[in-house]
N, C-alpha and C positions, 0 to 999 in steps of 0.2 A: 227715675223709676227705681222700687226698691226691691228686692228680690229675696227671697224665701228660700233658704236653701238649707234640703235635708239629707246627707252625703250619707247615712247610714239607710238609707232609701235604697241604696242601688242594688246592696244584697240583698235586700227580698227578692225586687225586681229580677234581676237575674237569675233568682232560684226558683220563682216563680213559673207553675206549667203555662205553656201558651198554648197548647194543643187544643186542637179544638175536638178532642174525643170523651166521654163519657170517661170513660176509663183512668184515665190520664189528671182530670180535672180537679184541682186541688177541694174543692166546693161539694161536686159530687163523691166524691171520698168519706168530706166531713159527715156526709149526709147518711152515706148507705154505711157507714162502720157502725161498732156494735161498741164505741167506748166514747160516750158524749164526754166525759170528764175528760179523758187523750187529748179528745179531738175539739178540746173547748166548744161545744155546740151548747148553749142556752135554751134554745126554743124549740121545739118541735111541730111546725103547722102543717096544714095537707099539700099548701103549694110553695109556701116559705119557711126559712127556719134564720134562727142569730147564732152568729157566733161569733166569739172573740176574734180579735185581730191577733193576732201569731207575732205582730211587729208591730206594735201601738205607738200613735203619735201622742196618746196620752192614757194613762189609767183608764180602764173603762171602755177602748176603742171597740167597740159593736162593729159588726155586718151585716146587715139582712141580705139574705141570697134566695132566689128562688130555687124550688125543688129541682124543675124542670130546667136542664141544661139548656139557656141560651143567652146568647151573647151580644143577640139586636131587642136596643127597648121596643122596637117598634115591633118586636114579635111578640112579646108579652099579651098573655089572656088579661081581660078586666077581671076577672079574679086572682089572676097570679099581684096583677100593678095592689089590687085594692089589699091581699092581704099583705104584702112586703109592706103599704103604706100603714095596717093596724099594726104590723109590730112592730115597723117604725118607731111610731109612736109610744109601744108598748115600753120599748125598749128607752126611750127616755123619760119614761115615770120608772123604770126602776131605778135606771144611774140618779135620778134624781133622787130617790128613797134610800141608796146605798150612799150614795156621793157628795148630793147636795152640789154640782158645781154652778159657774156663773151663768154657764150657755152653752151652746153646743153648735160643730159644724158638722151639719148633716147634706149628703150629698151621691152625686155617682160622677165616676172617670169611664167616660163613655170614649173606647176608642185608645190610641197607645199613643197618639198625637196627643189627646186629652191626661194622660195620666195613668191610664189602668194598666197596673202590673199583671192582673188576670183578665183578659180582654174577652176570651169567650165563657165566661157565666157571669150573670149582670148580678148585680152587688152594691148595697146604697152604705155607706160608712156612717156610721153616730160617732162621732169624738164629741168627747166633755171638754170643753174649756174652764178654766179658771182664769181671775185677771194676774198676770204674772206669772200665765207657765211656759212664758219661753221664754229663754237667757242666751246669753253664751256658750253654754254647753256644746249643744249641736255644732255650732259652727265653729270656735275655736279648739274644742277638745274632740272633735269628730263622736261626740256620746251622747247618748238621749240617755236621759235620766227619769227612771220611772219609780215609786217608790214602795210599788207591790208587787210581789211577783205574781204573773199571771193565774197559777193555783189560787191566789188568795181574793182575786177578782171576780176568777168564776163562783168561788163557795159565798163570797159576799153577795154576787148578784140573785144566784141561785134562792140564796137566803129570801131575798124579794120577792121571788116569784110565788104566784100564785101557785095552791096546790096542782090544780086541774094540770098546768105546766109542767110540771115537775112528773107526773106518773107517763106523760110521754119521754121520757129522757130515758135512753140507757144507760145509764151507768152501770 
């Protein structure tokens, strides 16, 4: 068996809130603050919003997050599931319109056995793959190697978005 190992992972993890309070929640932070461009937030919807990943596995790494602080998918509204699943979606016709890459792994870490560094507010990841964006980097030189800084990701995807998008954002 072969094994996937991302050692520059642990620091998010750890720095990551696990609280299970409003207040505390790195997610409901991004949401209720007054500086979408800060706090890298992309989308603004009524039950979901995007936003960059802070610690990308690759250029481009999205999150859709629900408004509404929770932490079991099984609690989820069919309007909360259906719009994270529209901007989902949304969110890979941009990277595709900014990025062009090969494919994407989109997905959620349901649970701290499963993977989630933020366990209580439920979060689906878009990463853009290309073929050949993992090396040696990560593992022998303990570095992920990204070639935009994040500044330059948000004004690129922004660039994409549709007007109507754009006049919910505070920037």
């Amino acid at each position: 068996m072969e094994r996937l190992w991302a050692p520059w992972r642990m620091g998010y993890i750890e720095r990551a809130v696990k609280s299970g309070t409003r207040d505390e929640c790195v997610f409901c932070q991004k949401f209720n603050g007054n500086e979408d461009r800060r706090n890298l937030v992309l989308i603004r919807g009524r039950r979901a919003f995007v936003v960059l990943n802070a610690f990308p596995y690759n250029t481009g790494h999205l999150m859709v997050a629900t408004v509404r602080h929770v932490g079991d998918i099984m609690r989820l509204r069919d309007e909360e599931l259906a719009e994270m699943m529209n901007l989902t979606r949304l969110s890979v016709e941009l990277l595709n319109k900014a990025y062009r890459p090969s494919g994407y792994n989109v997905g959620m870490n349901l649970g701290k056995a499963a993977g989630a560094g933020i366990e209580d507010h439920i979060h689906m990841h878009v990463v853009p793959r290309w073929v050949g964006d993992t090396n040696f980097m990560p593992v022998i030189g303990d570095t992920k190697i990204l070639p935009e800084l994040l500044s330059g990701t948000y004004d690129r995807l922004l660039g994409s978005l549709p007007e109507h998008f754009r006049r919910n954002l505070r920037l």
